[in-house]
C-alpha positions in Angstrom: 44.8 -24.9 22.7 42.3 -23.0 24.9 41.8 -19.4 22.9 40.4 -17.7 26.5 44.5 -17.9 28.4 45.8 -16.1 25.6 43.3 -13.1 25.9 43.4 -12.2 21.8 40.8 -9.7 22.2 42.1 -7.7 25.1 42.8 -4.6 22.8 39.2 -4.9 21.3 37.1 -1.9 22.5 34.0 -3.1 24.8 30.4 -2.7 24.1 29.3 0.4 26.5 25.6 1.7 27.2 22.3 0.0 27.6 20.5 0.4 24.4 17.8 3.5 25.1 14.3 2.6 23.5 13.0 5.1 21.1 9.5 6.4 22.4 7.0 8.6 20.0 5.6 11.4 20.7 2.2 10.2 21.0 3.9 7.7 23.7 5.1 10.4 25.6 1.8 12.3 25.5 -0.5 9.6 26.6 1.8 9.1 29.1 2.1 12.3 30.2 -1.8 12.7 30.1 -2.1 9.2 32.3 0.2 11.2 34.9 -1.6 14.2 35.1 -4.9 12.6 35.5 -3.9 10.8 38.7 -3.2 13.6 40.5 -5.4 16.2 42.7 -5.4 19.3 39.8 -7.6 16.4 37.8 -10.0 15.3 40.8 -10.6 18.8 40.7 -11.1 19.1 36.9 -8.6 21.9 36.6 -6.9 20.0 34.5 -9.6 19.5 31.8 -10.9 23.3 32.1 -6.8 24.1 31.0 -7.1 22.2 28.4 -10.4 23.3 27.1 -9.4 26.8 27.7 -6.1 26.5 25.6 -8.0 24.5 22.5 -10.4 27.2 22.6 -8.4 29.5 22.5 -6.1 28.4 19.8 -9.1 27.9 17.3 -9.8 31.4 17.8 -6.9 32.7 17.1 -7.0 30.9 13.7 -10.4 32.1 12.9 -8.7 35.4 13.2 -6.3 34.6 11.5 -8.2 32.9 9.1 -10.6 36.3 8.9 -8.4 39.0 9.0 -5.3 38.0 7.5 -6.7 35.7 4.7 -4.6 33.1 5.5 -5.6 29.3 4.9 -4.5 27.6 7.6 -3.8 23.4 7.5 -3.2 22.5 11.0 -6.2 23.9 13.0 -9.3 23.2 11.6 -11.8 26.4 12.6 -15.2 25.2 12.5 -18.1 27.2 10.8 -19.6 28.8 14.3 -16.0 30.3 15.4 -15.6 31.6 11.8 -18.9 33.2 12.2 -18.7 34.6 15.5 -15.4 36.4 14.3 -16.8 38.1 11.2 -20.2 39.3 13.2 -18.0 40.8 16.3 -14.8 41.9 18.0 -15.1 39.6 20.9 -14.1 36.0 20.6 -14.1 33.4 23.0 -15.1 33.5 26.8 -16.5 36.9 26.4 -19.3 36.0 23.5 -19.9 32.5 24.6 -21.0 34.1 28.2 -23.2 37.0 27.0 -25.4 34.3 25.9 
């Protein structure tokens, strides 16, 4: 007997959606980074000068953090010249890196 003219698995539910790949976040990054470098903003360099400007910024806000609140912080390693240039004055940053 041929099984496929008596349809036995008519009631069965079907198999929906494609399978969606799982990406990392260090995928998505690169990616992301490989994106923004074609473009005009990175011809330019604006681009790189964000970037630098937000690292640069984030370390010194740990070495402040680091300084003033005592805390020992893990995640963003402050190097011994930003530690420095908080405890000897007020400005961090931009400011004392262009009075030189």
């Amino acid at each position: 007997m041929v099984q496929g003219s008596l349809k036995l698995n008519k009631n069965k539910q079907p198999k929906g959606g494609r399978h969606v790949q799982k990406l990392s976040k260090v995928d998505i990054l690169a990616k992301k980074k490989k994106q923004e470098s074609r473009g005009e903003l990175a011809k330019s360099g604006a681009i790189a000068q964000g970037r630098k400007l937000g690292l640069r910024t984030e370390v010194n806000l740990a070495a402040k953090a680091q300084v003033e609140g005592a805390a020992q912080l893990s995640v963003v390693r402050v190097s011994p010249q930003v530690l420095a240039k908080v405890k000897g004055c007020s400005s961090v940053g931009l400011a004392a890196a262009k009075k030189k």
